[in-house]
C-alpha positions as CSV (number, residue, x, y, z in Angstrom):
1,X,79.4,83.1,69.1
2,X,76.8,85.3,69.9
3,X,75.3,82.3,72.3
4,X,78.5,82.5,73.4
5,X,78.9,85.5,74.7
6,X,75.7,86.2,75.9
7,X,76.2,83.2,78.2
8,X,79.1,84.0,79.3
9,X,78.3,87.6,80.5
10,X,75.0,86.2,82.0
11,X,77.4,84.1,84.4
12,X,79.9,86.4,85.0
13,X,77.8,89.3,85.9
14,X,76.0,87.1,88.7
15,X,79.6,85.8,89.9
16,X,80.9,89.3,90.2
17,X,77.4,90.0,92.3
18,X,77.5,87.6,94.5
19,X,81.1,87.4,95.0
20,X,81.2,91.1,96.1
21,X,78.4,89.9,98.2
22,X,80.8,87.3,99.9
23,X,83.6,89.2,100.1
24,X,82.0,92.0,101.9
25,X,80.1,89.8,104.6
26,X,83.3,87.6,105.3
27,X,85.8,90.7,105.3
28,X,83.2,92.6,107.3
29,X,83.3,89.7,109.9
30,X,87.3,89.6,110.1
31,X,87.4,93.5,110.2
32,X,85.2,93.3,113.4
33,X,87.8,91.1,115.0
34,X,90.3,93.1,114.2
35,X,89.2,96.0,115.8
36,X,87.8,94.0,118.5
37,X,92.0,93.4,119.0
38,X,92.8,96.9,118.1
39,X,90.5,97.9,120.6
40,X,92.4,96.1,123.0
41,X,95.4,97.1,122.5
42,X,96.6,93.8,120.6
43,X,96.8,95.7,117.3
44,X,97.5,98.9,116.0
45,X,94.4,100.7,115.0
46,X,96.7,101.9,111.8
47,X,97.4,98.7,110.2
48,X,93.8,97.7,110.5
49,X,93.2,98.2,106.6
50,X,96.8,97.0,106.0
51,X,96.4,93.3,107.5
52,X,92.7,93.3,105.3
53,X,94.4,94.3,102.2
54,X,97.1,91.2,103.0
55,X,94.4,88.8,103.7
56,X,92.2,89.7,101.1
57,X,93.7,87.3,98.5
58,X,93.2,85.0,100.7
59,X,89.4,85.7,100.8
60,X,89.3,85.9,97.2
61,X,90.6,82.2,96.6
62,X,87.6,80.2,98.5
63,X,85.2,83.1,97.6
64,X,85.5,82.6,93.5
65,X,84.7,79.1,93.3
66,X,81.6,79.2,95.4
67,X,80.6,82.7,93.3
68,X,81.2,81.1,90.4
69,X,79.0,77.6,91.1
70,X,76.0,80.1,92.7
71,X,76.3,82.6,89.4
72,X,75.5,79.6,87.2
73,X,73.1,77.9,89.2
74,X,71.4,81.3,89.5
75,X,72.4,82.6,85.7
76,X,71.0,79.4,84.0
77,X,67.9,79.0,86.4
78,X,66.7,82.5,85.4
79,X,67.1,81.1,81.7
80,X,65.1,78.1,82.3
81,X,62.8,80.3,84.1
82,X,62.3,82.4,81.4
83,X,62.3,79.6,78.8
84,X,65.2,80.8,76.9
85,X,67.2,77.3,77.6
86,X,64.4,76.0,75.9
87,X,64.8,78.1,72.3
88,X,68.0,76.8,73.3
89,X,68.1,73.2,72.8
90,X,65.5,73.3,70.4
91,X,68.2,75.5,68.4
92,X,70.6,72.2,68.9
93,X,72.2,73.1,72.0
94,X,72.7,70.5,74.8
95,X,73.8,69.7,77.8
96,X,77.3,69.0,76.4
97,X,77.6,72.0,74.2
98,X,76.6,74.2,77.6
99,X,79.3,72.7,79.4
100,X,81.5,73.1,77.1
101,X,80.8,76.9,76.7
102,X,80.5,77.5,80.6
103,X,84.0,76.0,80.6
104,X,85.7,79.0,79.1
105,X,85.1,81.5,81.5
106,X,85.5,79.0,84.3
107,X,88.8,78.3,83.0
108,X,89.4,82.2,83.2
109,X,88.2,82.3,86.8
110,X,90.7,78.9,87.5
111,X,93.5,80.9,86.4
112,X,92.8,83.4,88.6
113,X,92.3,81.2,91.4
114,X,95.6,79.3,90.7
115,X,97.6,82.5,90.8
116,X,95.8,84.1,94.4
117,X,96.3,80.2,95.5
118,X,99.7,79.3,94.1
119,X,101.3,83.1,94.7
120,X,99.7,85.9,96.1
121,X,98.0,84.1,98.8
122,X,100.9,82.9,100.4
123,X,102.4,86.5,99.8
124,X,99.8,88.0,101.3
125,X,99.8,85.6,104.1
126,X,103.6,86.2,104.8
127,X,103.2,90.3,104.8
128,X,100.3,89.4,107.4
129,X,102.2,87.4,109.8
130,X,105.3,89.8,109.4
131,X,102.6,92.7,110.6
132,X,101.6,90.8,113.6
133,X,105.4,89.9,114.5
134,X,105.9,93.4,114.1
135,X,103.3,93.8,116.4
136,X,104.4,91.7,119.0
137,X,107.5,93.9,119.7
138,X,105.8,97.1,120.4
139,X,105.6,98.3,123.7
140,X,102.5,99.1,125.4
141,X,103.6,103.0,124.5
142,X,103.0,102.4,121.2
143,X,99.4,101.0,121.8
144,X,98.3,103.2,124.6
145,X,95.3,105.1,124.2
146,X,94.6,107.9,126.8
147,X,91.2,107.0,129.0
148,X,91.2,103.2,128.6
149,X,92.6,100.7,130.1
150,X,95.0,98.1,128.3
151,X,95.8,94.3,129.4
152,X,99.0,93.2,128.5
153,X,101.1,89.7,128.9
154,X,97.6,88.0,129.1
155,X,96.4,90.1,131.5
156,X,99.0,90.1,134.1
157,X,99.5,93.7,133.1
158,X,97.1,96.5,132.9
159,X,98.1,100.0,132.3
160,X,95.6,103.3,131.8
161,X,97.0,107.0,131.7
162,X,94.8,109.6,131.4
163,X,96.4,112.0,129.2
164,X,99.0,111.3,126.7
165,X,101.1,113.4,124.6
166,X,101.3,113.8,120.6
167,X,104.9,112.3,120.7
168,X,103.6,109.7,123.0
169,X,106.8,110.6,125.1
170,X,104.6,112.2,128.6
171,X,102.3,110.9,130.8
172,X,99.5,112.3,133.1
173,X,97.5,110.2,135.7
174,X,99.0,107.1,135.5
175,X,97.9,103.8,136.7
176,X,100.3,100.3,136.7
177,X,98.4,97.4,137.9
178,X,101.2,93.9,138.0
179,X,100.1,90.4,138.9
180,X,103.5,89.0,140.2
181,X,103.8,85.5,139.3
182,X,106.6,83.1,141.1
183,X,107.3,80.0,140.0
184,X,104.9,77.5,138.4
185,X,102.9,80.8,137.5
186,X,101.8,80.9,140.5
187,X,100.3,84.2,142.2
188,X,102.5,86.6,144.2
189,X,100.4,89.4,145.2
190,X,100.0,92.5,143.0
191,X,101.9,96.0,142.2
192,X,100.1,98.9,142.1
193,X,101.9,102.0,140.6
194,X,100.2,105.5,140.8
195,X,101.4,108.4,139.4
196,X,100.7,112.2,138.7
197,X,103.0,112.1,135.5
198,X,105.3,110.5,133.8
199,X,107.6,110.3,130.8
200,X,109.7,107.6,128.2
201,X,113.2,107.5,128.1
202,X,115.6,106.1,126.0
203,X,118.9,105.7,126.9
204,X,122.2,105.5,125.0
205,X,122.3,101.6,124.4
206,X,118.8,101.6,123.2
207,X,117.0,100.4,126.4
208,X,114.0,102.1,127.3
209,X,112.3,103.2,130.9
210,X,109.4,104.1,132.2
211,X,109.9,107.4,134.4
212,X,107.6,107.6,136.7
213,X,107.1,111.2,139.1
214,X,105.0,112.2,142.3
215,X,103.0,108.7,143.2
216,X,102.9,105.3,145.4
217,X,103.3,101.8,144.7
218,X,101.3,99.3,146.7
219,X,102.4,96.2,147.2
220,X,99.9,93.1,148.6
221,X,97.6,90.5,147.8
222,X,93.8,90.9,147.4
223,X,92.1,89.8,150.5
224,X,94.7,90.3,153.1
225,X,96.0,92.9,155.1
226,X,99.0,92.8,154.9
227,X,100.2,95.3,152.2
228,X,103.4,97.9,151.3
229,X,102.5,101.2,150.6
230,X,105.4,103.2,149.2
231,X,106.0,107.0,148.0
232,X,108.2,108.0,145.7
233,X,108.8,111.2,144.0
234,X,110.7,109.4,141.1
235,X,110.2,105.9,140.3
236,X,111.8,104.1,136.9
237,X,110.4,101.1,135.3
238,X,112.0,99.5,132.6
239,X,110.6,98.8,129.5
240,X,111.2,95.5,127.7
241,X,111.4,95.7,124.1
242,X,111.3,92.6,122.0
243,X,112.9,91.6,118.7
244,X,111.2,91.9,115.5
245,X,111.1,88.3,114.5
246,X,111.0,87.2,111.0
247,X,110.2,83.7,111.6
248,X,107.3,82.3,109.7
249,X,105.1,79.4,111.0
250,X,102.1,80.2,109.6
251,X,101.9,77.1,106.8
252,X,99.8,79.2,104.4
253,X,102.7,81.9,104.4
254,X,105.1,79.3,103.0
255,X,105.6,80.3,99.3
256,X,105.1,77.1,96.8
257,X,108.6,76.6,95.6
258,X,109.5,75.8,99.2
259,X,106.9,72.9,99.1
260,X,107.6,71.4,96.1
261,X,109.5,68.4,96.6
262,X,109.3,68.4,100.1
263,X,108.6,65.1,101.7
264,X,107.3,66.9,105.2
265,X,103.4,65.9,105.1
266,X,102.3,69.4,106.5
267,X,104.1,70.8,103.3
268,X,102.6,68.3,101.7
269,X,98.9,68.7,102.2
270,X,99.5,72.4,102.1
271,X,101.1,72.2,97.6
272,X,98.1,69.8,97.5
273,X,95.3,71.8,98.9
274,X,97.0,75.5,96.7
275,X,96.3,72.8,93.9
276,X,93.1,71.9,94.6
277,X,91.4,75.1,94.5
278,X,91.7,75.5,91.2
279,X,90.6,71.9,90.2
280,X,87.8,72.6,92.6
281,X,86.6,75.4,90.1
282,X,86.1,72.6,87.2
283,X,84.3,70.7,89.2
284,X,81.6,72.7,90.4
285,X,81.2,74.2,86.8
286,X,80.6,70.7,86.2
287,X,77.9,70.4,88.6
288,X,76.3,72.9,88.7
289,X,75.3,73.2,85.0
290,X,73.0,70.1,85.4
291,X,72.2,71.4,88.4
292,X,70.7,74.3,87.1
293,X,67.9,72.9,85.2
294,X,64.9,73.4,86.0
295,X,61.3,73.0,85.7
296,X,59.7,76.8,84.9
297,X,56.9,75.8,87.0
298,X,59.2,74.6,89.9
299,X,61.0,77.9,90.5
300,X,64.7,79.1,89.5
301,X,65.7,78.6,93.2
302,X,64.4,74.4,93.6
303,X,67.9,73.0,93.5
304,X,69.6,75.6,95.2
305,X,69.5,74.8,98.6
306,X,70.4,70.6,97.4
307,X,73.1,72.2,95.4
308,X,75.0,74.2,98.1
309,X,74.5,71.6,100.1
310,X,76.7,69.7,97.7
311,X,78.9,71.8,97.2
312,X,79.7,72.4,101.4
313,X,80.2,68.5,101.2
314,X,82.8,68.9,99.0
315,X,84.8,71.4,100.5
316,X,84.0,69.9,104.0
317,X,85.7,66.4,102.7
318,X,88.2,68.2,101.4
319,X,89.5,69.9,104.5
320,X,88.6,67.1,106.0
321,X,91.2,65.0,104.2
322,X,93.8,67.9,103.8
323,X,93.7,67.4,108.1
324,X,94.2,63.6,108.1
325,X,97.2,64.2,105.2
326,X,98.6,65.8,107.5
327,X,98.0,63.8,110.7
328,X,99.6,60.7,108.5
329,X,96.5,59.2,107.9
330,X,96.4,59.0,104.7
331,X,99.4,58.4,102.4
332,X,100.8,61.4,100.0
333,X,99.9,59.5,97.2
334,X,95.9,59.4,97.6
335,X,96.0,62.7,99.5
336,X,93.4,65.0,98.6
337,X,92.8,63.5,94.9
338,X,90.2,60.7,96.0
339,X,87.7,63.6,97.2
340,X,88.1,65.3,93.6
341,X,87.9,62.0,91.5
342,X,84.2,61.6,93.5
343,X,83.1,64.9,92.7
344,X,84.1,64.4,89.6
345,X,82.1,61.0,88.9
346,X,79.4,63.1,90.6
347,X,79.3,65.3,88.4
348,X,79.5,63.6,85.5
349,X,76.6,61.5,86.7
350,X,74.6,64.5,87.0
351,X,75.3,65.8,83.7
352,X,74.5,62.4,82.2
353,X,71.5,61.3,84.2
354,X,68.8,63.3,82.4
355,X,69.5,61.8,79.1
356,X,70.1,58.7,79.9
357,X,66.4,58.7,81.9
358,X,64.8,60.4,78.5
359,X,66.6,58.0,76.6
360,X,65.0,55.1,78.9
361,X,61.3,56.9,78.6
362,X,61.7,56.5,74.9
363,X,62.6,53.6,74.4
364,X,59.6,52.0,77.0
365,X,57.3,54.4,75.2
366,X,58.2,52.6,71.4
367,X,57.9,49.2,73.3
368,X,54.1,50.4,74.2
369,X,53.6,51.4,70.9
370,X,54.7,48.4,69.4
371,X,52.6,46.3,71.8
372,X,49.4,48.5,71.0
């Protein structure tokens, strides 16, 4: 017991290590994006830490399994190094007995895989998507920023005020710029809107406009002369205000009751990949405690590049055959199982072939004997 539990801590100190490590490297990656789209206008700079916390389950699922294969390469390798596998086996523990041991708290960290996987994943992924249709229906009022400029409808729009109330209501300095498009999208000229000030209204019915006081709108098209110059001393736009949709497409929003039983084969490939990340988490326990022996003169850190290696084959095959699931090129039946039963022989192979080969150098050295 005592084995046990030093073991176990061993390997779950170096997971929780190198899976904060992960986490922060992948979240500090998305977080730039975000506020690359924030930035822009795309997204409001207030729900930045919203949308991580939503996606951060879904971090947290891929991030475990590959925290929890590197904590035991890197747990067990230090033991090695140290010679304490060594007392070890000469204490009766082997390779079967370690397994068996490692699989306890690898069963804990499946669990918690399966339920970010199974549930709060796809939760997670809904609440996200929700935030970004939310998003979609605000109005460029809600996202303007005073001093910058702010492309809208893919940059057919651009709008830049210089001051902006608290109540986001009144404008000063206003600039419009509006690529009209005909039909086939193609170019019409641009709109030019300048104003001194300008203000949001909302009328009785709920539609909104964009009042606009003192300025000119040009009319033309760059590289000609001929251009409409017009001044106004009141000028309305109106604003157009979408619905807040609550349509999901997103297939890792779909919660897992709704895939069960379906017979779609992006459903499908979707139930069987939730399932496969915890399976995944067995099998690279089972890998990577062969994986982790080593020579103390070779260095704790010999197999580790071999190993992750490994372990990015398996996951690349995996999505790989997730993607052809769902394309229809392979049938439901062998979906994404084939690429676990490898692994799975792979690993067993690993955890088998050291014996077997001491076995073999035995046996040849009795044969010697005899002979001599």
């Amino acid at each position: 017991m005592i084995v046990f539990r030093y073991l176990s801590r061993e390997v779950l100190l170096t997971l929780s290590a190198v899976s904060a490590v992960l986490l922060v490297i992948i979240m500090s990656g998305r977080f730039v994006k975000y506020l690359a789209q924030a930035a822009s206008g795309a997204l409001d700079p207030g729900s930045l830490f919203l949308i991580m916390g939503f996606r951060l389950p879904g971090f947290l699922q891929l991030i475990l399994p590959l925290g929890l294969f590197l904590g035991i390469l890197l747990a067990y390798g230090r033991l090695y190094l140290e010679s304490e596998m060594t007392v070890l086996s000469a204490t009766g523990m082997s390779q079967q007995r370690l397994l068996a041991m490692t699989m306890v708290p690898a069963t804990g960290i499946a669990l918690i895989v399966a339920w970010l996987s199974l549930s709060l994943a796809p939760q997670g992924a809904l609440q996200f998507q929700l935030v970004l249709n939310k998003q979609d229906a605000m109005t460029e009022f809600d996202t303007l920023e005073p001093g910058r400029f702010q492309a809208l409808n893919d940059g057919t729009r651009v709008t830049y005020t210089e001051q902006l109330s608290d109540d986001r209501a009144n404008l000063g300095g206003v600039f419009i710029s509006q690529k009209n498009l005909g039909q086939n999208q193609k170019d019409r000229g641009i709109s030019i809107l300048v104003a001194d000030s300008g203000r949001q209204e909302v009328r009785p019915d709920g539609s909104r406009y964009l009042i606009l006081e003192n300025g000119y709108r040009y009319d033309g098209s760059p590289g000609q002369a001929d251009y409409r110059a017009i001044k106004y001393d009141t000028y309305g736009v109106m604003l157009a205000r979408p619905d807040v949709s609550d349509e999901v497409t997103d297939r890792d929003a779909i919660p897992t009751p709704d895939l069960i039983g379906s017979k779609e084969l992006r459903s499908i490939a979707e139930l069987q990949w939730r399932i496969s990340l915890p399976l995944l988490v067995f099998i690279v326990t089972l890998m990577a405690v062969p994986l982790s022996r080593v020579n103390p003169r070779q260095g704790r850190f010999l197999k580790l590049l071999p190993a992750i290696l490994l372990y990015m084959a398996y996951l690349t095959i995996l999505i790989s055959a997730r993607g052809s699931l769902e394309k229809g090129k392979l049938p439901p039946a062998l979906g994404l199982w084939w690429v676990h039963g490898i692994f799975l022989m792979i690993g067993l192979g690993l955890l088998y072939w050291e014996p077997m080969r001491l076995k073999m150098r035995s046996r040849r050295s009795m044969k010697e004997m005899a002979r001599g």
